[in-house]
C-alpha positions in Angstrom: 0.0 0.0 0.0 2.7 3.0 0.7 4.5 2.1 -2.3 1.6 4.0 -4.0 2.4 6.8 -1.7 6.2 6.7 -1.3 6.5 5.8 -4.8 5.0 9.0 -6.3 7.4 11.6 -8.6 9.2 13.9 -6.4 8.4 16.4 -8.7 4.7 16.4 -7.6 5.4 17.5 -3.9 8.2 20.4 -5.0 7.3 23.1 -3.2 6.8 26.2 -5.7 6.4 29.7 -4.2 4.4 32.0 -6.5 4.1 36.0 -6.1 0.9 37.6 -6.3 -1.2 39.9 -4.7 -3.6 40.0 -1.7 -6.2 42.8 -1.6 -3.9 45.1 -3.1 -0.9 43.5 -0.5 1.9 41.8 -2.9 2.8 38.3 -1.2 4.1 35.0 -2.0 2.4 31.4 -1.2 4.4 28.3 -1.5 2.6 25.4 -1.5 3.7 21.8 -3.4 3.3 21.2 -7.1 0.1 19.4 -6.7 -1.9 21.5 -4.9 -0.8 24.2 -7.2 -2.5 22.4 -10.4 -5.5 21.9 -8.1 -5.7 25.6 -7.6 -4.8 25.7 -11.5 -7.8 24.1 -11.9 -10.2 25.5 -9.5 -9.5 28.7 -11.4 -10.1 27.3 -14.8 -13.4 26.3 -13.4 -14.4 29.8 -11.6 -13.6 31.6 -15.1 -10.9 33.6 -14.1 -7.0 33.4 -13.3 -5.3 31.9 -10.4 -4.3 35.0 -8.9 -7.7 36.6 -8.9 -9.0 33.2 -7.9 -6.9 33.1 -4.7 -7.2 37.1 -4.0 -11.2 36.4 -3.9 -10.7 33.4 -1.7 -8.7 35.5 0.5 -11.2 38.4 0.4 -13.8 36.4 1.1 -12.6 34.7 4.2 -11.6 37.9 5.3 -15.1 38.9 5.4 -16.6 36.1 6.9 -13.7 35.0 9.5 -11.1 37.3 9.5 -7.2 37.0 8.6 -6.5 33.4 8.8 -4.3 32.0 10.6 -2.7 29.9 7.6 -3.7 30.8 4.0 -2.0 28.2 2.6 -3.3 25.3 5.3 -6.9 26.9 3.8 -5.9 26.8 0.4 -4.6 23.4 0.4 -8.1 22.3 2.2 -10.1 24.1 -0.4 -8.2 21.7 -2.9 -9.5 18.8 -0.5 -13.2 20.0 -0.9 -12.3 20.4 -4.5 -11.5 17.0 -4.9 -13.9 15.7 -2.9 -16.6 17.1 -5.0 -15.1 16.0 -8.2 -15.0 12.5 -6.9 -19.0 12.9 -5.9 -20.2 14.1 -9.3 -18.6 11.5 -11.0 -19.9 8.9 -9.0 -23.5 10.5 -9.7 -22.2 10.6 -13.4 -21.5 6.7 -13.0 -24.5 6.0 -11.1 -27.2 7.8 -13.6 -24.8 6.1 -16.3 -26.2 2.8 -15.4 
């Protein structure tokens, strides 16, 4: 079983910082390789660019919680949730499939 997880490319837990902007505040995140393409891809599927994805996410928990304590511990949760709901719609896809 942990060869699946000790086996995996070391180039899909590099840690890549990014620079970008918070609510006008420049900043950098660094976060691993794969949670970066799961931002990539939350993006993609908002319509707009990863920056302005992840300035919006930051805006918004601003406004309903305050500064976080860990932006990128929230950021690599939101990819959880993300994944999580890609898994349930294409078990619904498989299950009306049938």
């Amino acid at each position: 079983m942990c060869q699946v997880f000790a086996g995996q490319d070391p180039a899909r837990y590099e840690s890549i910082t990014r620079r970008l902007r918070l609510n006008g505040q420049s900043t950098s995140i660094r976060l691993e390789r794969a949670f970066w393409e799961i931002v990539d891809e939350i993006a993609l599927n908002e319509g707009t660019t990863t920056p302005a994805f992840v300035s919006k996410l930051h805006a918004e928990v601003l406004e309903q919680r305050g500064e976080p304590e860990n932006f990128t511990s929230l950021l690599r949760c939101a990819c959880l949730i993300h994944m999580d709901r890609r898994a349930q719609t294409g078990a619904a896809h498989a299950l009306a499939a049938e």
